[in-house]
Each structure stands twice: as structure tokens, then as C-alpha cells.
C-alpha positions in Angstrom: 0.0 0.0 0.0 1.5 3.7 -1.1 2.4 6.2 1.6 -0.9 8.1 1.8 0.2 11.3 2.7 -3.1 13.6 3.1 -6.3 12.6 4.2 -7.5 13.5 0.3 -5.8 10.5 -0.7 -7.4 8.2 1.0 -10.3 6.2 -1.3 -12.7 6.2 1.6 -12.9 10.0 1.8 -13.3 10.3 -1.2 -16.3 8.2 -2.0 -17.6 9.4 1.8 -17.3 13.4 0.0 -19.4 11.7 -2.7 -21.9 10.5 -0.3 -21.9 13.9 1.3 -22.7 15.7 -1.9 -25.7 13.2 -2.7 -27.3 13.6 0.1 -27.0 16.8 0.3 -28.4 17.3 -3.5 -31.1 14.8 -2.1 -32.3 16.8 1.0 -32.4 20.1 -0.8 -35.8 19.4 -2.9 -38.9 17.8 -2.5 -40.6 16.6 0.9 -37.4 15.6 2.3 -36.3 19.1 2.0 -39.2 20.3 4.4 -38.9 17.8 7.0 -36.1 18.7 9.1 -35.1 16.4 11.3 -35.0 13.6 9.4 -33.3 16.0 6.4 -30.5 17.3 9.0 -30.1 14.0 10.3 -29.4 12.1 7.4 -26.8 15.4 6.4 -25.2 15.0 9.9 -24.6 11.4 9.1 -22.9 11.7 5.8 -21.2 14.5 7.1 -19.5 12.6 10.2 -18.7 9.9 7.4 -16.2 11.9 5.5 -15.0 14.0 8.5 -14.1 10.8 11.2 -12.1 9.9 8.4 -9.7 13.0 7.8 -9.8 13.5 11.4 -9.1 9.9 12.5 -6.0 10.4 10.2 -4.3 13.0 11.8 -4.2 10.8 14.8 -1.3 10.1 16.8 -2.1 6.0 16.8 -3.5 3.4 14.1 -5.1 2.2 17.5 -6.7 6.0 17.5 -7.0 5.9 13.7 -8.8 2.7 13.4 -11.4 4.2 16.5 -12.6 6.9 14.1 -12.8 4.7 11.1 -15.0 2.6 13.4 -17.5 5.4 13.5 -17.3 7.0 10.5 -18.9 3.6 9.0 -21.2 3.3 11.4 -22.4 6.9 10.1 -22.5 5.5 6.8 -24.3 2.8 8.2 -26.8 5.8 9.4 -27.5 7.1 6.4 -28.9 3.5 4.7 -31.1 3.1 7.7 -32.1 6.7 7.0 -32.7 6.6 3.6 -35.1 3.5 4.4 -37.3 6.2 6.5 -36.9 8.3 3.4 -38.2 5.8 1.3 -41.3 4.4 3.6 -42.5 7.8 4.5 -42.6 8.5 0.4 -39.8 11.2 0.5 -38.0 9.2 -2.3 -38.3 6.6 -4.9 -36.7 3.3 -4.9 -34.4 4.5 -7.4 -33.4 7.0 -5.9 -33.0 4.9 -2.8 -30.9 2.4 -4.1 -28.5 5.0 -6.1 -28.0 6.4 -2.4 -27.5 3.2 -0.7 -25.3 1.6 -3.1 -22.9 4.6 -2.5 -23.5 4.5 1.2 -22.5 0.8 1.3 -19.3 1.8 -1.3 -18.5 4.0 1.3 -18.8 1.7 4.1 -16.9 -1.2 2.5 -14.2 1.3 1.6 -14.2 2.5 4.8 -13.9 -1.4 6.8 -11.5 -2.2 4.7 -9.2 0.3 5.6 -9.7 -0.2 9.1 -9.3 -4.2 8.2 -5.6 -3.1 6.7 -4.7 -0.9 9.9 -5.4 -3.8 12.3 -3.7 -6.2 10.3 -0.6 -4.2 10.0 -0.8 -3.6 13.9 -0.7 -7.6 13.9 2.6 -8.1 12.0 
């Protein structure tokens, strides 16, 4: 694995900054856009996706790193369990929903597979 040497690098961001900007796209129009709790919640939790990553980075310990990886998938995790209220309330389609999802769970995988790597390399 290369030297990542900026949080930018690192593939999880950046598919967790793609999940930020589709949600946010998502909760600007439509129903979704007027209720807001369930609109600020699911920003919050694509939001803490992207940001427990960069900031989990400039940790002092893999130990520390691999914490904040921990929760930046569960917030990914959030925001599929989010866009299922989303979809029962009749916010979105299922289209919609599974374009969202798919790049909520890309985001996850990404993101538990890096923290798979960090605890392996802690091993050796």
C-alpha cells in the first residue's frame, strides 16, 4: 500500500465526500427538503462519514485511527437506515433509494476495509 500522505488520498474519503454531496443534493428538494429532522439528520450522518475519516487520520495512533474509522462507518451505516425512512415515508423513490444506498454501502466497504488493513498491519 503507497504512503498516503493527506487525508485527500485516502479512497474512503473520497467516496464518503461523494456520499456527502448526494445527500446533500437529495435533502435540498422535494418533501425531504421540508422535514427537518430527518433532512438534518441524514446530512449530519454523511457528514461525520467523510470528517471521522480525515480527522481519525491525523491521529497520533493506528489504535486511535482505526477508532474513528469505526465510527465513520457506522455513520454511513446511518444514512442507509435513514434513507429506508426516506423511502417508507414516500420522500424518495426506490431508485433513488438504491443509487443512495449503493454509494452509502461503497463508502462503508471502503471505509472497513481500511480499518481491516490498519489492524492487520498492527498484527505483523
Amino acid at each position: 500500500m503507497p504512503l498516503i500522505k493527506k487525508f485527500e488520498d485516502i479512497l474512503a474519503w473520497q467516496e464518503a465526500r461523494k456520499l456527502v454531496s448526494s445527500v446533500y443534493r437529495l435533502a435540498s428538494s422535494g418533501a425531504l427538503a421540508k422535514d427537518f429532522g430527518l433532512r438534518d439528520q441524514i446530512q449530519r450522518a454523511a457528514v461525520s462519514s467523510m470528517t471521522n475519516i480525515a480527522e481519525g487520520f491525523d491521529c497520533e495512533s493506528q489504535v486511535e485511527f482505526a477508532r474513528f474509522l469505526g465510527i465513520a462507518r457506522r455513520s454511513a451505516v446511518e444514512v442507509q437506515s435513514l434513507l429506508y425512512a426516506a423511502l417508507d415515508v414516500g420522500y424518495i423513490d426506490e431508485t433513488t433509494f438504491k443509487v443512495e444506498y449503493q454509494q452509502a454501502e461503497k463508502t462503508k466497504a471502503l471505509i472497513g476495509g481500511l480499518k481491516h488493513s490498519l489492524n492487520r498491519s498492527r498484527q505483523t
